[in-house]
C-alpha positions in Angstrom: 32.2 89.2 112.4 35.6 89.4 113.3 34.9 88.0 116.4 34.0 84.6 114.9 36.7 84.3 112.4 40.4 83.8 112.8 41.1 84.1 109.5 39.2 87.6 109.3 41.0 88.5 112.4 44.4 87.4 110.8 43.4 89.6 107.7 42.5 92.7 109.7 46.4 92.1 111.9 47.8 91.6 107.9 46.3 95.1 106.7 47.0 96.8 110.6 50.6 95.9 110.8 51.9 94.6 107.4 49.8 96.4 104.3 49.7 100.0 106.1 53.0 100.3 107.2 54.7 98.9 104.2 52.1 101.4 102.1 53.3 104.4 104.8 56.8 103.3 104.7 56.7 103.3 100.8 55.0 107.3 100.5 57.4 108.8 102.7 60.3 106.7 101.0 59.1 108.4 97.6 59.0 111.5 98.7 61.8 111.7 100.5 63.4 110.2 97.1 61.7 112.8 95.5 62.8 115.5 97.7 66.3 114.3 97.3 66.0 113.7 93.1 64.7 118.3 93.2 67.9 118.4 95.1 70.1 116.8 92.9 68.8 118.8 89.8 68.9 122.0 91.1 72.6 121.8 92.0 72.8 120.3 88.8 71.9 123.7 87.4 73.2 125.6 90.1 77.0 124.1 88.9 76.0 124.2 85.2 75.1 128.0 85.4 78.7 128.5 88.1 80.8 127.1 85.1 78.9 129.1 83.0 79.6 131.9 85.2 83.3 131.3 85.0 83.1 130.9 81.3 81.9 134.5 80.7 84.1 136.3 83.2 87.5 134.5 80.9 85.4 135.9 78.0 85.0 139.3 79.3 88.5 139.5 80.4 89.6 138.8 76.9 87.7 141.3 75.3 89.5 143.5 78.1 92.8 142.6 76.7 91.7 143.2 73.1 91.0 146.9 74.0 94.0 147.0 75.9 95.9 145.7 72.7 94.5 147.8 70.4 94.9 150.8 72.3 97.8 149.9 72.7 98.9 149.2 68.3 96.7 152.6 67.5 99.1 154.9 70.4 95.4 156.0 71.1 96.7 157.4 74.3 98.9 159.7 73.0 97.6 163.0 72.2 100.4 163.7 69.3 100.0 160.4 67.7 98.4 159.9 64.5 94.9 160.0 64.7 93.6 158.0 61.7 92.1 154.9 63.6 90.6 153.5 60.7 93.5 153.1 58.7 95.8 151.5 61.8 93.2 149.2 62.1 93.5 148.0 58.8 97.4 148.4 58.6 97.6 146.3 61.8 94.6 143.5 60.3 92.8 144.1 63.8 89.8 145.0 61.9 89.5 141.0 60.3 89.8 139.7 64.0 87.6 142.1 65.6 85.0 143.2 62.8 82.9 145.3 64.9 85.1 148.2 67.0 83.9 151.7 67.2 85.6 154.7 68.7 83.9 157.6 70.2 85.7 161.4 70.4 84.3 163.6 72.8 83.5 167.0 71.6 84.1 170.1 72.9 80.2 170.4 74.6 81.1 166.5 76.7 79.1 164.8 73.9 80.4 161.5 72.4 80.5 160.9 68.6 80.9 157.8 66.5 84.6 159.0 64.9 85.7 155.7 63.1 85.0 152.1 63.0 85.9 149.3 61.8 84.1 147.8 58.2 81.0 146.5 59.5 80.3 149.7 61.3 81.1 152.0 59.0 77.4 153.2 58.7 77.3 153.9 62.4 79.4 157.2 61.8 78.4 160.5 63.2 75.8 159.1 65.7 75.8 160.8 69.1 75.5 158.1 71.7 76.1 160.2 74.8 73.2 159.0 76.4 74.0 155.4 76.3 74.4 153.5 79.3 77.9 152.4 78.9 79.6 156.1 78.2 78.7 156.9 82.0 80.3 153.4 83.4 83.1 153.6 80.6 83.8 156.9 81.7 83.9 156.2 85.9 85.2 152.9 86.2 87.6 152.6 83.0 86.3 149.5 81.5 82.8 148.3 81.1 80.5 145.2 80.2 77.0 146.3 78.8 74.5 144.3 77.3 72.0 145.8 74.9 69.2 144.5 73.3 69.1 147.2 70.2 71.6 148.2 67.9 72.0 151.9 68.1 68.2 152.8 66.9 67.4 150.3 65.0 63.9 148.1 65.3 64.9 144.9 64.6 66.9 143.0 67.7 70.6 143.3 67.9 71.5 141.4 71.3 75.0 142.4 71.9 78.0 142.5 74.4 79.3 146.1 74.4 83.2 145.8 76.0 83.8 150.1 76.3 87.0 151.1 77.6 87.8 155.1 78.3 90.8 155.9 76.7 93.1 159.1 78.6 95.9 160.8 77.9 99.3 159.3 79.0 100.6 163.0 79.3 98.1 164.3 81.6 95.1 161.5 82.0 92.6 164.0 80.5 89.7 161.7 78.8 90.5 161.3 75.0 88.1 158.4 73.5 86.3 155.3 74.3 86.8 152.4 72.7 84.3 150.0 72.1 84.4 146.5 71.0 81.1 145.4 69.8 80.4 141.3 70.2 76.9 139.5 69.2 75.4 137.6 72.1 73.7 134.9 70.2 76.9 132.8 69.3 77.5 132.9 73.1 74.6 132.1 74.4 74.9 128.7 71.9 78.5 128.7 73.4 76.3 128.3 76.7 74.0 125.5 75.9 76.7 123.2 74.5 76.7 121.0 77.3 76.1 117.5 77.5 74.4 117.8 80.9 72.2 120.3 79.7 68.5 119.5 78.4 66.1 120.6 76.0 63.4 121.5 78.5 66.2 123.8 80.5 67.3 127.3 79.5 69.6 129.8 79.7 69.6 133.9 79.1 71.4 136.6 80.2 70.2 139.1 82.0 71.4 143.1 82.3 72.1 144.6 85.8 68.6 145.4 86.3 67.4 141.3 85.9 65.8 142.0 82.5 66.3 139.1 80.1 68.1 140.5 76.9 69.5 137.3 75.3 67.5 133.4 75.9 68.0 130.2 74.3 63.8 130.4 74.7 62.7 133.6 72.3 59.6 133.3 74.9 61.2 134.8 77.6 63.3 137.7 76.0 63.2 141.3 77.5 61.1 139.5 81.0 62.1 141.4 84.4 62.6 139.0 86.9 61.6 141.2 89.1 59.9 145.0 89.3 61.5 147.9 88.5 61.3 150.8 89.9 60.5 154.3 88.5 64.2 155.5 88.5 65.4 151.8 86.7 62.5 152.6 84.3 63.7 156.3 83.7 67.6 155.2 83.0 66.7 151.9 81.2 64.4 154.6 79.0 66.8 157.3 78.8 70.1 155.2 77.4 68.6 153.7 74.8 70.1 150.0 76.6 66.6 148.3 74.5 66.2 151.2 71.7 62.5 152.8 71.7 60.8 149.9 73.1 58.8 149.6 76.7 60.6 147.2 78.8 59.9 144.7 80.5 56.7 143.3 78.7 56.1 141.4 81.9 57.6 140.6 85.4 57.8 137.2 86.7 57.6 137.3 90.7 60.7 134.7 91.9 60.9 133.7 95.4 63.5 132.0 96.8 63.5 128.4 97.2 64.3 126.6 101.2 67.4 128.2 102.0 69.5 127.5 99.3 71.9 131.1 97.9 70.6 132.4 94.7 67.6 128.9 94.0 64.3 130.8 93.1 60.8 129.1 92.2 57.9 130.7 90.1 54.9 129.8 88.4 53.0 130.2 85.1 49.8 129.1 83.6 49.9 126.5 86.2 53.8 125.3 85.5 55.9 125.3 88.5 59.8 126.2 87.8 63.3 126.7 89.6 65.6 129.2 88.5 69.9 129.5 89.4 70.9 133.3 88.9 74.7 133.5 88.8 76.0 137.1 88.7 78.9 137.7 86.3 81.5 140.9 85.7 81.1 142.6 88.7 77.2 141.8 88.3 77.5 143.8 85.1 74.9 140.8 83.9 73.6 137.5 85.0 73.6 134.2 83.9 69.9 132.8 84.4 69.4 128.7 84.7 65.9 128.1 84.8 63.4 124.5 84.2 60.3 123.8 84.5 59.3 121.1 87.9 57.7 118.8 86.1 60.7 117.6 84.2 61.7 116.3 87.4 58.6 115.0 88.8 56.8 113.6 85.9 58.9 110.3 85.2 59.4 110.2 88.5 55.8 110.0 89.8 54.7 108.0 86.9 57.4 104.9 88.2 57.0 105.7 91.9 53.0 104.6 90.9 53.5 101.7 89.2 56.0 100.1 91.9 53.7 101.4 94.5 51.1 99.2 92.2 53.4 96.1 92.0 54.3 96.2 95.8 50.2 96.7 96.7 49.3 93.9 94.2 52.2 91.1 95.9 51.2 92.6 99.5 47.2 91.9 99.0 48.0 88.5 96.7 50.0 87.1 99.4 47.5 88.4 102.5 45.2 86.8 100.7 46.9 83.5 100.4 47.6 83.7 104.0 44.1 84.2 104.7 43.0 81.2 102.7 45.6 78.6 104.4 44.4 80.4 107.9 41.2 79.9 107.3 41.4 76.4 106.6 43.4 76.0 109.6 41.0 77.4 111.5 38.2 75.7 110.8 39.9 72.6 111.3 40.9 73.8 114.8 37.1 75.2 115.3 36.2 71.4 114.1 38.6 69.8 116.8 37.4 72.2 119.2 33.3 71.9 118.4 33.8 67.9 118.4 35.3 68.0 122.3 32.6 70.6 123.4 30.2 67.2 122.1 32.3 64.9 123.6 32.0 66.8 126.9 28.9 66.6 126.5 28.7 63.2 126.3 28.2 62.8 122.3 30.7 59.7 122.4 29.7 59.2 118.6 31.5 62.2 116.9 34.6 61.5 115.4 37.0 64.0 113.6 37.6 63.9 110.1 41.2 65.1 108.7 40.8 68.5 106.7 43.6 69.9 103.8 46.0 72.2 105.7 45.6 70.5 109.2 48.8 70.0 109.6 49.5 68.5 113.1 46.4 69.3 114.2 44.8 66.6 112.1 46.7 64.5 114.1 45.7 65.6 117.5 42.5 65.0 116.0 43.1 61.5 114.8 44.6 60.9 118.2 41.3 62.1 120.2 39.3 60.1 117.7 41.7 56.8 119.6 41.1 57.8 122.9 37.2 58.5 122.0 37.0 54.3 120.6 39.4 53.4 123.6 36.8 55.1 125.8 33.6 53.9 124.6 35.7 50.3 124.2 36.0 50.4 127.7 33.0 52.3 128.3 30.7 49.6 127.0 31.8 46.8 129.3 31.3 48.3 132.4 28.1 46.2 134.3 27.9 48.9 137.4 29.2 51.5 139.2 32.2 50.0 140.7 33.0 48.8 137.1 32.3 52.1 135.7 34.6 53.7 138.4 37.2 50.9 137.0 36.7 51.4 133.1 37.3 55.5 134.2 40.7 54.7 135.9 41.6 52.6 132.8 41.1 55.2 130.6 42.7 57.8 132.6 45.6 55.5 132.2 45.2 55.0 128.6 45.2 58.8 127.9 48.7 58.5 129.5 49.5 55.9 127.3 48.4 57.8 124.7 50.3 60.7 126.3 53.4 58.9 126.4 52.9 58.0 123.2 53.1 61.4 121.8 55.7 62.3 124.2 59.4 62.3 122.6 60.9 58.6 122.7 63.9 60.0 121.7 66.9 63.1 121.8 67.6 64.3 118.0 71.5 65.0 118.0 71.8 68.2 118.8 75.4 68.8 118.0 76.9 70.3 121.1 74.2 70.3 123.2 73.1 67.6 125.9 69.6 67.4 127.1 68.5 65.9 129.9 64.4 65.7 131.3 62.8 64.5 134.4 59.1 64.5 134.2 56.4 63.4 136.8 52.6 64.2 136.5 50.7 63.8 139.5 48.4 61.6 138.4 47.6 59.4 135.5 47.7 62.1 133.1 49.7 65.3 133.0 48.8 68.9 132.4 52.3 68.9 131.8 54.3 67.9 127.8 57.2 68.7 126.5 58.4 68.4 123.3 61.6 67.8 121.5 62.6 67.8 117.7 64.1 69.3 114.9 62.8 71.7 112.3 65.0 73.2 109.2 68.6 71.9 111.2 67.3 73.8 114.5 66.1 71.7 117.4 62.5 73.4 119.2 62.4 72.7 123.0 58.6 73.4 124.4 57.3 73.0 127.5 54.0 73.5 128.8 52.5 73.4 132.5 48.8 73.7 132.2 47.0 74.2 136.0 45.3 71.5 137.4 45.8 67.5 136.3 43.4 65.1 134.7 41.7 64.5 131.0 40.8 68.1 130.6 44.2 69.6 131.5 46.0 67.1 129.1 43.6 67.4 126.3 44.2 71.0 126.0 47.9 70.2 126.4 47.9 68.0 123.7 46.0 70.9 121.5 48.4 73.3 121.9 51.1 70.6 121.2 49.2 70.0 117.6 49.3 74.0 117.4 53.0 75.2 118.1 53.9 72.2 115.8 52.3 73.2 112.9 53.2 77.3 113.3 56.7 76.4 113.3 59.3 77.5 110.7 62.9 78.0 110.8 62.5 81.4 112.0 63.9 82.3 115.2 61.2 84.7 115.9 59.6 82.4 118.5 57.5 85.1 120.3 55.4 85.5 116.9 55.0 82.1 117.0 53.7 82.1 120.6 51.2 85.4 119.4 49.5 83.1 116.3 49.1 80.3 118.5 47.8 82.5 121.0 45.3 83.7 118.9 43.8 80.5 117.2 43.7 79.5 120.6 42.4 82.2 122.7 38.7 81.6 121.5 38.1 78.1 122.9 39.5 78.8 126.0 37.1 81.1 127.0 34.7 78.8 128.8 37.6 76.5 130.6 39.1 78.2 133.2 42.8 77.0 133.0 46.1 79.0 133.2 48.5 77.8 130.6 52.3 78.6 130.7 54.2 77.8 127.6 57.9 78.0 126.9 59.1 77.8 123.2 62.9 77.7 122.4 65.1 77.0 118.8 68.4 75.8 119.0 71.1 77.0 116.7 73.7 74.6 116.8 75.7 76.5 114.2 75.9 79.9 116.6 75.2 78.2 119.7 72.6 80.7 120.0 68.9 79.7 122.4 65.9 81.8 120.8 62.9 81.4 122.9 59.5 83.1 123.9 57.8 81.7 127.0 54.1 83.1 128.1 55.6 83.2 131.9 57.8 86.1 133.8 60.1 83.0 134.4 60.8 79.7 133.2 63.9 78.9 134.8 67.9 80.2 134.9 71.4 79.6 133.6 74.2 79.0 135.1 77.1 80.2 133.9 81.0 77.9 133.6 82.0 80.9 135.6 78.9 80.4 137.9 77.2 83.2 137.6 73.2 82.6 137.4 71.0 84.6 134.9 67.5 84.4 134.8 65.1 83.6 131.7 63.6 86.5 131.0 59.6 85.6 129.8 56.7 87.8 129.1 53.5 88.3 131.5 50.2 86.7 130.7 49.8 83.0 130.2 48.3 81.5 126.7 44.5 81.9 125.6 43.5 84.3 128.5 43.4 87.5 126.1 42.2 87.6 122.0 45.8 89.4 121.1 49.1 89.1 123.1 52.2 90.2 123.1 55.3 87.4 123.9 59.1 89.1 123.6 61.6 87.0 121.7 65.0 86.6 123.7 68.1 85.5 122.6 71.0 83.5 124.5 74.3 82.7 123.5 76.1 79.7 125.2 79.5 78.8 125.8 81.0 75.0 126.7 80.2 74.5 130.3 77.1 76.3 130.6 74.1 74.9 131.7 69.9 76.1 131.3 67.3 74.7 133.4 63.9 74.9 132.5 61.0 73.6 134.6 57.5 73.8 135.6 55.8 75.3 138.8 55.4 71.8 139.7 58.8 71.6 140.6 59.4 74.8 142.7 56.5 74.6 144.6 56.2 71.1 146.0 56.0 70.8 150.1 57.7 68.7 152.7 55.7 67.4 155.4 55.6 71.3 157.3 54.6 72.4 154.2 57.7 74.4 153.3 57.8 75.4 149.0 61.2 73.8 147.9 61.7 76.9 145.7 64.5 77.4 143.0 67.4 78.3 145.6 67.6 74.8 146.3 67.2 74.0 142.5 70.7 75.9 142.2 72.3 74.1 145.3 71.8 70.9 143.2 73.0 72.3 140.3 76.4 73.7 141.5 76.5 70.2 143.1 76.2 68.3 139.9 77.3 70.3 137.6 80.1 68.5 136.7 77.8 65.7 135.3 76.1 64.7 132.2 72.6 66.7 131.5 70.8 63.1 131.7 72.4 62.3 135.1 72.2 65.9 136.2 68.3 65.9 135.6 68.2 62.2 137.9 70.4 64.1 140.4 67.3 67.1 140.9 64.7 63.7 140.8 66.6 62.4 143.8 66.8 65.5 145.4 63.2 66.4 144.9 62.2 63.0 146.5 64.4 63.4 149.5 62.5 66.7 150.4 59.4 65.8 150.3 59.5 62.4 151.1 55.7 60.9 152.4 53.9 63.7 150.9 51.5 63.5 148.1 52.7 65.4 144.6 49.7 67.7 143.6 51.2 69.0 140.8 52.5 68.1 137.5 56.3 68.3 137.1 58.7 68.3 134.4 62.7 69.9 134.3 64.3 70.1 131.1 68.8 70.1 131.6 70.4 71.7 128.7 74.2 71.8 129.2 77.0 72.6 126.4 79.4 70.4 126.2 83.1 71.3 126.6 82.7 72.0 130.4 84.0 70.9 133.4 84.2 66.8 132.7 81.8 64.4 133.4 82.3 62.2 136.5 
C-alpha cells in the first residue's frame, strides 16, 4: 500500500519525523517542566519554613530576656532578698505582661514545687513537677525551651511553650529556683501561617525533640511521630509527663528523604503523595515542620500540560492531513503524466493529458507534452515511406528542441549584485541537459540538470523534473528538502528507465549575498575566490530517482565582490581531443584565472571558445551546459 502511494508515503515521513518527535519532544519538555515546577515549590517551603525558623529562635530569645528581667526586678538570685515573688510580681506589673509565670523551690529531698505564680496560675500551687522534662534541661544547661502538649495533668490539650530558666545563688551558685514562663502555642503557630505565600492545602506544626507533632495548623496530624521511637524515648516521653497520661504517638509516618536535597522528605497516605521541610529551631529543642500534599503541584499542572498536548496533536494531524490531501492530488497528477508517456511509448499517440487542481507546473509539462504529441502525429501523418518517416523523426527531434528552447529561460531576472552568465550545447537535437533561471519570493533559483544519454527520452524526463522542482519551491532556503520531495515523487517512475540524473538546485539571497544549494552529485563545480583561492561545491552522493528515500545536504556560501562560481555539467569536463585526452576542470580554472577580469556573460563565451579549441574535429557526445555566477565589485571588466 505504501508502496503505490506518495501521498501515504508522505503521511507515514509526516508521522516518522514530524508528529513523533514533536509528541516526544513535548513529554519530556512537560516533565522536565514538571520536574522543575516540584522544585520550585519545595524551596518554596523549604525558605517559608527557614524564615519561620528564624522567627522562633527571636521569639525564644525574648522569652530568655524576660526571665532574665524578671529575675533580675524579684533579686531572685539573692539568697537574703525578699522572697514573696508573688507580690513583686504584682508591685512591678510583670504579672499583666506575662500572665502565666511560675516558680519552682527545690526542697530539701531535690524535689521541685510549684511556690508562686502569677494570677492565671494560681491553682497550679503545691504541684510537684520534678519529673517533668524541662527541670532536668533547666537544671544542666541554664535555660530551656520545652514544648508540651498537657497542662500539668489535665485531659484536655494545653499546647504550650515552657521557657525554664535555673535560678543560682549570686553568693555561692548553689541552685535556688527555676523560673518558668509559660506561653500558649496556638497564637504562634497562627503567627506561622500568616503568610501571603503560604496556602491552604500546606501546613505547619511544631514538633518536640523527639519529631512528635505537639502543635499543627491541621488538628489531623497532632501528637504523629515522624519517625519511631525507641523504647528509651518512649520511657522518658512517659515518665515526664511532656503529653500528660496519654500513649504517644498514635501513629508514625515513615519519611524518606527526597533526591539529595538537606532536610526535603516524601511520604505517603491513603494513596496521597507529600513533601515535608523540617527546620530545627533552639538548639533543636523543637522543629518547624512544612509539609503539602503532591498533588497540589501536579494536578493543575497535568490537567493544562493535557489539553496543550491536545491542541498541539489536533494542529499537527489537521495540517498532516492537509498536506496529505494537496500531495495526493499532486501525485496523481504526476502518476497521470507519468501513465500517459508509458502509452505514448507505447505508441498510444491518442492520449492526451488533462490539467488536474493542484498541478501546479506540472500541468504544464503536461500541456507541453500534449504539443509535442499533436506536433508529432502532425508530422507523423504525412510521412509516405521510410525515408519520409526517417525525415518527419528528425523534424520532430528538432521540434522537441524548439519546444525545449521554448521552456528554456529567454531571459536573466535582475539579480541585484550578481551577474550570470550560461553556455549550453546538447549534442544533439535535444538535450538531457536544462537549466533554469527565475525568481521566487525576491530569491533567484538557479537549477541545472545533466541527465545521461541525449535524445526524446533524456529530455522528456528533464523537462519532468523541471515541472517538479518548480512547483516544490518556496522561499525557503532549505534546498536539500526540496531535492528529497522531488526525489521521492519521482523515484517511482524511474524505476524501469535506466538513466542517471544529476541535479543542482541553488537560491540566491541578494539581501546577504548568501548561495543556498543542494545538488544530487559529490560535485557540481568550484569557486574561485577575489583572493584566488578555489573551493569546491560540496554535493551529496547518489543521483535523483535511483533510491525511494534520499538524503541531499543543504550548503550555504557566502560571496564577496569579485568572486566567481562555476557550475557545469559532466559534459563539459569530460569532452576529448582527437587522442582522446578528458579536458578535465584544471583547465576549466586556467580559463577562469585568465578571464576573470571579465563580465560573467563574456567569461562563459571565453570557456565556449576554449572548449572548441581543444577539441576541435571531434564529435560532442555529450550534453553541455556552464552556468558563470560572478559578484560584482571585482577586479573591472575589460
Amino acid at each position: 500500500m505504501f508502496s503505490k502511494s506518495i501521498a501515504l508515503r508522505i503521511f507515514a515521513l509526516y508521522l516518522l519525523f514530524i508528529v513523533l518527535p514533536v509528541t516526544i519532544f513535548f513529554l519530556i519538555f512537560t516533565q522536565w517542566d514538571y520536574d522543575e515546577k516540584i522544585n520550585y515549590d519545595i524551596h518554596r517551603i523549604k525558605n517559608i519554613g527557614l524564615s519561620r525558623a528564624s522567627y522562633l529562635n527571636g521569639f525564644i530569645a525574648d522569652q530568655y530576656t524576660a526571665l532574665d528581667l524578671i529575675t533580675l526586678l524579684t533579686d531572685q538570685s539573692n539568697p537574703y532578698a525578699n522572697r514573696d515573688f508573688g507580690t513583686l510580681l504584682t508591685s512591678f506589673g510583670i504579672d499583666k505582661i506575662y500572665p502565666n509565670i511560675v516558680l519552682l523551690s527545690k526542697t530539701p529531698d531535690d524535689h521541685f514545687l510549684v511556690t508562686a505564680t502569677s494570677e492565671n496560675e494560681k491553682g497550679n500551687t503545691g504541684h510537684d513537677v520534678t519529673y517533668r522534662g524541662y527541670i532536668k534541661s533547666a537544671v544542666t544547661n541554664g535555660y530551656t525551651t520545652y514544648p508540651n502538649n498537657r497542662a500539668y495533668d489535665e485531659i484536655s490539650p494545653a499546647e504550650q511553650f515552657v521557657f525554664a530558666k535555673a535560678i543560682r545563688s549570686i553568693e555561692d551558685y548553689k541552685l535556688l529556683d527555676i523560673l518558668l514562663l509559660i506561653v500558649n502555642a496556638r497564637p504562634i503557630l497562627n503567627i506561622l501561617i500568616e503568610d501571603k505565600f503560604f496556602r491552604e492545602t500546606e501546613t505547619v506544626s511544631l514538633l518536640t525533640k523527639d519529631q512528635i507533632v505537639f502543635a499543627s495548623s491541621d488538628p489531623a496530624l497532632e501528637l504523629i511521630a515522624l519517625a519511631p521511637l525507641t523504647e528509651e524515648q518512649s520511657a522518658t516521653l512517659l515518665s515526664s509527663r511532656q503529653f500528660g497520661n496519654l500513649t504517644v504517638p498514635k501513629k508514625t509516618l515513615h519519611l524518606i528523604p527526597f533526591s539529595n536535597l538537606e532536610n526535603i522528605y516524601q511520604w505517603s497516605e491513603n494513596g496521597r503523595d507529600h513533601l515535608s521541610f523540617i527546620a530545627p529551631v533552639a538548639d533543636k529543642s523543637l522543629y518547624i515542620w512544612m509539609d503539602m500534599e503532591k498533588k497540589t503541584i501536579s494536578a493543575p499542572y497535568i490537567r493544562a500540560a493535557w489539553i496543550t498536548i491536545a491542541i498541539v496533536l489536533s494542529i499537527t494531524i489537521a495540517s498532516c492531513f492537509i498536506t496529505i490531501f494537496i500531495s495526493y492530488l499532486l501525485s496523481k497528477t504526476f502518476k497521470e503524466l507519468i501513465t500517459l508517456m508509458g502509452n505514448i511509448g507505447e505508441g498510444d499517440l491518442s492520449a492526451r493529458f488533462k490539467p488536474k487542481p493542484f498541478g501546479f507546473e506540472i500541468n504544464e509539462a503536461g500541456l507541453t507534452l500534449n504539443t509535442v504529441i499533436d506536433l508529432i502525429i502532425n508530422k507523423t501523418e504525412a510521412a509516405k515511406n521510410e525515408i519520409l518517416k526517417t525525415e518527419i523523426a528528425s523534424k520532430e527531434l528538432r521540434i522537441g528542441r524548439q519546444i525545449q528552447e521554448s521552456i528554456t529561460p529567454r531571459s536573466i531576472p535582475d539579480s541585484g549584485n550578481l551577474e550570470i552568465g550560461i553556455f549550453s550545447e546538447p549534442a544533439g537535437d535535444v538535450s538531457g541537459n536544462f537549466y533554469d533561471i527565475y525568481t521566487r519570493n525576491d530569491h533567484l533559483i538557479i537549477a541545472l540538470n545533466d541527465t545521461s544519454g541525449t535524445g526524446i527520452s533524456s529530455c522528456l524526463y528533464s523537462v519532468c523534473l523541471r515541472a517538479i522542482l518548480r512547483s516544490l519551491i518556496s522561499d525557503s532556503s532549505d534546498m536539500g528538502a526540496l531535492l528529497e520531495n522531488a526525489n521521492s515523487l519521482f523515484y517511482k517512475d524511474l524505476q524501469k528507465a535506466p538513466l542517471n540524473i544529476k541535479t543542482f538546485i541553488g537560491s540566491w539571497d541578494n539581501s546577504t549575498s548568501t548561495l543556498y544549494y543542494a545538488s544530487a552529485s559529490p560535485s557540481f563545480g568550484f569557486i574561485k575566490r577575489v583572493n584566488g583561492a578555489f573551493d569546491t561545491l560540496a554535493g551529496s552522493k547518489g543521483s535523483m530517482g535511483t533510491l525511494p528515500k534520499a538524503t541531499f545536504q543543504t550548503s550555504s556560501i557566502c560571496l564577496q565582490a569579485g568572486d566567481i562560481v562555476i557550475i557545469y555539467t559532466r559534459g563539459v569536463i569530460e569532452r576529448q581531443d582527437s587522442t582522446g585526452l578528458l579536458y578535465g576542470e584544471n583547465r576549466l580554472k586556467n580559463v577562469l584565472v585568465q578571464n576573470a577580469h571579465l563580465a560573467a556573460t563574456a567569461m562563459a563565451k571565453a570557456f565556449e571558445h576554449a572548449l572548441l579549441l581543444f577539441t576541435k574535429g571531434t564529435l560532442q557526445e555529450e550534453d553541455m551546459t556552464l552556468i558563470v555566477l560572478k559578484i560584482k565589485g571585482g577586479p573591472p571588466h575589460v
